[in-house]
C-alpha positions as CSV (number, residue, x, y, z in Angstrom):
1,X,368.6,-133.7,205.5
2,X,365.7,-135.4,203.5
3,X,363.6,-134.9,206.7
4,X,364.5,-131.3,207.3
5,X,363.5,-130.4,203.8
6,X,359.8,-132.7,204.2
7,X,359.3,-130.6,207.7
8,X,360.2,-127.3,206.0
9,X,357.8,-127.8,203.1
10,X,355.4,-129.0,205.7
11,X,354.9,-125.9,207.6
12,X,354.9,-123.6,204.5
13,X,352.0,-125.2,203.4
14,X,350.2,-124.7,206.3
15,X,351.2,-121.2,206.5
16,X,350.3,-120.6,203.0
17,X,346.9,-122.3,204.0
18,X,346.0,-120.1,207.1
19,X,346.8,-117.1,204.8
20,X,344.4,-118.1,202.2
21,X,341.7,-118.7,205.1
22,X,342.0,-115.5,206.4
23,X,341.9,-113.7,202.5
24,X,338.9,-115.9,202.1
25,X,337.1,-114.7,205.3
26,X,338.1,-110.9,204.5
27,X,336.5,-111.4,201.1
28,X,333.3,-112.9,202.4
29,X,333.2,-110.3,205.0
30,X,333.6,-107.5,202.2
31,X,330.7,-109.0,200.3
32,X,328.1,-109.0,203.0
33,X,328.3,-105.4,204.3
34,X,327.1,-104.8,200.6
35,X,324.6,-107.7,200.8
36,X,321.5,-105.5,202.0
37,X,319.6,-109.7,202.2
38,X,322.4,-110.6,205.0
39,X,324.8,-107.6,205.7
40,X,324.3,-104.4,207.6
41,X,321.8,-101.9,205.9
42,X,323.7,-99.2,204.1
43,X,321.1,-96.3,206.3
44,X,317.6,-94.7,206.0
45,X,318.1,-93.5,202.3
46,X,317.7,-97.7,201.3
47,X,314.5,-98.2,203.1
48,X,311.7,-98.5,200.5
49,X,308.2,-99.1,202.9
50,X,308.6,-95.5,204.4
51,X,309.1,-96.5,207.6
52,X,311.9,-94.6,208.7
53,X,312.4,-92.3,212.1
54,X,314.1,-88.9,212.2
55,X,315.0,-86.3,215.0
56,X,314.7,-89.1,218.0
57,X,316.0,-87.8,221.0
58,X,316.5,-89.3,224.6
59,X,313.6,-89.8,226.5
60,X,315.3,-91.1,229.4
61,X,314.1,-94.8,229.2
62,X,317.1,-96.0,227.3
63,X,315.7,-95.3,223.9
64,X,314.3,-92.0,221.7
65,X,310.8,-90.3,221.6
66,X,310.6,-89.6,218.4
67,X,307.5,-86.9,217.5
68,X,305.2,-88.3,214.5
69,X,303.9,-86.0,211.9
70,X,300.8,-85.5,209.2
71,X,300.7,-83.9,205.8
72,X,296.8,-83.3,204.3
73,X,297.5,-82.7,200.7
74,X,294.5,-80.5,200.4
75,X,291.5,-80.4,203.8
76,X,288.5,-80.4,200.9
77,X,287.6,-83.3,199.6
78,X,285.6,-83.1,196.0
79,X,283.4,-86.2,194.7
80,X,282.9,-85.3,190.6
81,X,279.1,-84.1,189.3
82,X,278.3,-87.7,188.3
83,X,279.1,-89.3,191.7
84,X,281.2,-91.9,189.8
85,X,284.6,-91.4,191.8
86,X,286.2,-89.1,194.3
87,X,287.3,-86.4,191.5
88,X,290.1,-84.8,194.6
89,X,290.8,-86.6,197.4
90,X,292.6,-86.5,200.3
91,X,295.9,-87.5,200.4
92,X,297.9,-88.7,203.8
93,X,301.6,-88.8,204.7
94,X,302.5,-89.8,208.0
95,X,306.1,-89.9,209.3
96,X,307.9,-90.8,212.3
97,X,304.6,-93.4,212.5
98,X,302.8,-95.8,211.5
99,X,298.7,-94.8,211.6
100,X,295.3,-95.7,212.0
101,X,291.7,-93.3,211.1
102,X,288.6,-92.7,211.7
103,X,286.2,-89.6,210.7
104,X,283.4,-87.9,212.9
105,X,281.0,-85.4,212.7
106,X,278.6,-85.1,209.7
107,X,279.9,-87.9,208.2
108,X,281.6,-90.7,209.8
109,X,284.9,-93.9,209.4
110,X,282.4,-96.0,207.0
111,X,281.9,-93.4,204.5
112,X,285.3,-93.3,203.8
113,X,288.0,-95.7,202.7
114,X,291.9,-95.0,202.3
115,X,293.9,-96.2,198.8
116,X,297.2,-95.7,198.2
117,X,297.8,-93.2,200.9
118,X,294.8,-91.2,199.5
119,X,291.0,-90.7,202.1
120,X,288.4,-90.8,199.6
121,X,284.5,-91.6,199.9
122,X,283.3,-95.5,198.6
123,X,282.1,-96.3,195.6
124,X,278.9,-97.8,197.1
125,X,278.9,-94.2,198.8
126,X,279.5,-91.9,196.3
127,X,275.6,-90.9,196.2
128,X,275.3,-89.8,199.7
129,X,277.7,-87.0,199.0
130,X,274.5,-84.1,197.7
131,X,276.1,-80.9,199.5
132,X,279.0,-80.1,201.6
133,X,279.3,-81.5,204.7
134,X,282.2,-81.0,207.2
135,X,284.4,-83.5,209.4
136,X,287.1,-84.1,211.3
137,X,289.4,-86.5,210.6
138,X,292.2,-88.2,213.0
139,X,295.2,-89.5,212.5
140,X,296.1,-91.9,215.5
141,X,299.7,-92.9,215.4
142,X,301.6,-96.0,216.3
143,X,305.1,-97.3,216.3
144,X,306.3,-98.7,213.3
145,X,308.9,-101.6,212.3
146,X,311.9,-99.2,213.0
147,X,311.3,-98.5,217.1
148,X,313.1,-100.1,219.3
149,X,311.5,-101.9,222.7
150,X,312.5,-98.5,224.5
151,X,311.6,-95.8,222.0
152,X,308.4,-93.8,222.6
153,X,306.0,-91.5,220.5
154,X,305.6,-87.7,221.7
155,X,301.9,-88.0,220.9
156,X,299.2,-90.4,219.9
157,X,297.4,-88.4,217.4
158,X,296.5,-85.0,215.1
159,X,293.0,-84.1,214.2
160,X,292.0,-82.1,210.9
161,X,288.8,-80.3,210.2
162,X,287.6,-81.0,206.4
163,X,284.9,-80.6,204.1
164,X,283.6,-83.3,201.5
165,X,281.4,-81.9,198.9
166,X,280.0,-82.6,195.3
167,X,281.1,-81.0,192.3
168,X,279.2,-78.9,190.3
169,X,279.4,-79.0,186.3
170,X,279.0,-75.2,184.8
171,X,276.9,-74.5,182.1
172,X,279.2,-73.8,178.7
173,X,276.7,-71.5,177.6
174,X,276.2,-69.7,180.7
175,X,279.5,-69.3,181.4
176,X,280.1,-68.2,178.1
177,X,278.0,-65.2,178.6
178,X,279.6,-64.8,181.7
179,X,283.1,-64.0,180.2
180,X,281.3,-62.2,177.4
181,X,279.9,-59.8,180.2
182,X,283.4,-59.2,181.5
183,X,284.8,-57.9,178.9
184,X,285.1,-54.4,178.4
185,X,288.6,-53.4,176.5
186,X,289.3,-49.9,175.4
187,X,293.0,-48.8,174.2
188,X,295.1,-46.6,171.6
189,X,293.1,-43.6,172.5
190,X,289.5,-44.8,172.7
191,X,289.5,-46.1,168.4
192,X,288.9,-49.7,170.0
193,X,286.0,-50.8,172.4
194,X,285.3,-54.2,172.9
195,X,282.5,-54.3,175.2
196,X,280.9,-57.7,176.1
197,X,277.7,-56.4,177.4
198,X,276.6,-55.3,173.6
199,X,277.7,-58.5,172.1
200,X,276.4,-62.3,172.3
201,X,277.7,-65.6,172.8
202,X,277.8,-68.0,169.1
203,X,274.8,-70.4,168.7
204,X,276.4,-72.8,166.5
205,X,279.4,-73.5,169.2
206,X,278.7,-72.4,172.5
207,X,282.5,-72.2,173.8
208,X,283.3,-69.7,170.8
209,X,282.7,-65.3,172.1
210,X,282.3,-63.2,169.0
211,X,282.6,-59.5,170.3
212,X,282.9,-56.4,167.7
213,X,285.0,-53.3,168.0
214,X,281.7,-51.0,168.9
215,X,283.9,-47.8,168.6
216,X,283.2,-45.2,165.6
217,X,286.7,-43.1,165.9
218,X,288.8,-46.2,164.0
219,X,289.5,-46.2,160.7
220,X,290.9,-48.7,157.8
221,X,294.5,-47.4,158.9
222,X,294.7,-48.4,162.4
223,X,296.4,-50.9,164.2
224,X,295.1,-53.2,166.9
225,X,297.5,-54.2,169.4
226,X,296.9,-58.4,170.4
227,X,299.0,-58.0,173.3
228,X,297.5,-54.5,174.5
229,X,293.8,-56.5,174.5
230,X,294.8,-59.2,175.8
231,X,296.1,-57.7,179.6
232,X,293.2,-55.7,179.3
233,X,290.8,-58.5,179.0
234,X,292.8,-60.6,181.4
235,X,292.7,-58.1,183.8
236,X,288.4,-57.8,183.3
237,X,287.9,-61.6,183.7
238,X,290.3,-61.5,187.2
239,X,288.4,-58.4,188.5
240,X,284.6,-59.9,188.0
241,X,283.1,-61.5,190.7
242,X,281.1,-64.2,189.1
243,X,284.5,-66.0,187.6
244,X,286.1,-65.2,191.1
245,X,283.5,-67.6,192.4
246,X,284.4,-70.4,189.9
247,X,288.5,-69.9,189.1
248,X,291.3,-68.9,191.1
249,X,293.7,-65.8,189.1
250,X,296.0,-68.6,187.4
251,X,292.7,-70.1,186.2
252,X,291.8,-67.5,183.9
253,X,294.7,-67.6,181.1
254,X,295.5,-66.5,177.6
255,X,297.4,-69.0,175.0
256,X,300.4,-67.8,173.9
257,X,299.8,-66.2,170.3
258,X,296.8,-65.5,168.5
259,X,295.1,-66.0,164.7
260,X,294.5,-63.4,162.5
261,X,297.3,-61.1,162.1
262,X,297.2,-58.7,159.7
263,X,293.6,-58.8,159.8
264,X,290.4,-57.4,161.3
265,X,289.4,-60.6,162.7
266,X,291.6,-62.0,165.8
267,X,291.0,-64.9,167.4
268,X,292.7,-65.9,170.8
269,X,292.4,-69.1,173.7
270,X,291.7,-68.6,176.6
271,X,292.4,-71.5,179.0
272,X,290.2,-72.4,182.0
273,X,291.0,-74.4,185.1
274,X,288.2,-74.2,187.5
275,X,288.6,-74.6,191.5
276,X,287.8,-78.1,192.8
277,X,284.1,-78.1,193.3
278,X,283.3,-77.2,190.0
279,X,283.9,-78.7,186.7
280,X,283.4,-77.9,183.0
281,X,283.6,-80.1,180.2
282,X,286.1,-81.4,177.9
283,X,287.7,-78.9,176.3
284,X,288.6,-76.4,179.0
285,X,289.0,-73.3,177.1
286,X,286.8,-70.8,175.0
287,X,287.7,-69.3,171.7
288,X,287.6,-65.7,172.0
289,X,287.0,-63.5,168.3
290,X,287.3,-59.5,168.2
291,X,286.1,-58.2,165.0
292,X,288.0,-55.2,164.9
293,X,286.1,-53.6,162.2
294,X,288.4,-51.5,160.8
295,X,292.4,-51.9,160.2
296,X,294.3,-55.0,161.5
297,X,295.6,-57.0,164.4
298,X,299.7,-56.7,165.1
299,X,301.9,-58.0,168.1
């Protein structure tokens, strides 16, 4: 009886044994499908070095073609006025591929350097960069990390045309009186006419336009509107073609609100952004003061 007992306890404890093995091996099992260092990755959304393929299909070899792709942030290329750094450059995203570059026509590969994902001209090269100069630039793919032995690319490259220039730096004084000549308001029946033309540009700070009311029908009664002058000035520095040359619409804008209500003397900001190849100086915006005369500014 003794012995039956010993033979029973026996084989319970190795029962007991193999069903802690096989817990233990589930557990370990559970642990490394989350382990992205030894289990199976989790998919593409977990891969951090970009280098993931989409939208393979069969190309009849056993694997995928897959078809690579390229993304210019912008084809014009700026260098700023002092020829100290590449003020807009070019930026590059590549997918379905890995890449390589090179640039020809008026300027070539060795002008050129790529940081970051972003083509922009060398410091020791930033000087040769006088005028505008067009290129073409190519992106020439290759297979990256992800492709299998079998998978193939549906093309080897994509070429860009693009233009590298040099900024130009605009004159605050000159492009003061450029927005002074713009302006030419008229509202609430001809009693206020703000015309730039008559009216000149401050000496002592050359991104502040003084213009006076240069209408005789006001009187000490009226009220100016501030937000009937300013869409009609907006609306003169959109229309004249010497800004047009410098901003884009949304880089001619008003700040919200004004000074000087409840008196003759408004003053508003306007906010400047100009296109790429040109550049004004810190602050970007002029301070714009209608002298109304006569009567007072209201919303």
């Amino acid at each position: 009886m003794s012995n039956l007992f010993k033979r029973f306890f026996t084989h319970k404890s190795k029962f007991l044994l193999i069903i802690l093995c096989l817990l233990g091996l589930t557990f370990s099992y559970s642990c490394s499908c989350r382990n992205e260092s030894t289990g199976p990755k989790w998919g593409d959304d977990d891969k951090k070095d970009g280098n993931t393929l989409t939208g393979g299909i069969d190309n009849g070899q056993g694997g995928k073609v897959y078809t690579p792709g390229t993304k210019l942030s912008r084809t014009l290329m700026v260098v700023n006025s002092k020829a100290t750094d590449t003020s807009y450059p070019i930026g590059i995203t590549v997918t379905n591929a890995d890449y390589t570059w090179e640039v020809s026509g008026d300027l070539v590969s060795d002008t050129f350097e790529v940081k970051d994902g972003n083509l922009k001209v060398k410091g020791e090269k930033l000087g040769d960069i006088t005028a505008k100069k067009s290129a073409k630039l190519t992106i020439n793919y290759k297979k990256n990390s992800e492709f299998g032995d079998k998978d193939t690319l549906s093309k080897d490259s994509d070429t860009f045309d693009i233009e590298v220039t040099k900024a130009e730096n605009l004159d605050k004084q000159t492009l003061g009186d450029n927005i002074r000549k713009a302006i030419n308001a008229q509202f609430s029946s001809g009693k206020y006419i703000f015309t730039g033309e008559l009216s000149s540009t401050s000496s002592s700070d050359t991104t502040k336009i003084s213009i006076k009311n240069n209408s005789n029908t006001h009187s000490d009664k009226d009220k100016a509107s501030a937000g009937t002058v300013k869409e009609l000035i907006l609306n003169q520095l959109h229309a004249n073609t010497t800004l047009q040359k410098y901003f884009e619409q949304d880089g001619i804008k008003f700040k919200d609100g004004y000074n000087g209500k409840g008196t003759q003397s408004a003053t508003f900001t306007i906010l400047l952004t100009p296109k790429p190849e040109y550049e004004i100086d810190i602050p970007q915006s002029f301070i714009l003061e209608l002298d109304a005369t006569k009567g007072e500014w209201v919303d």
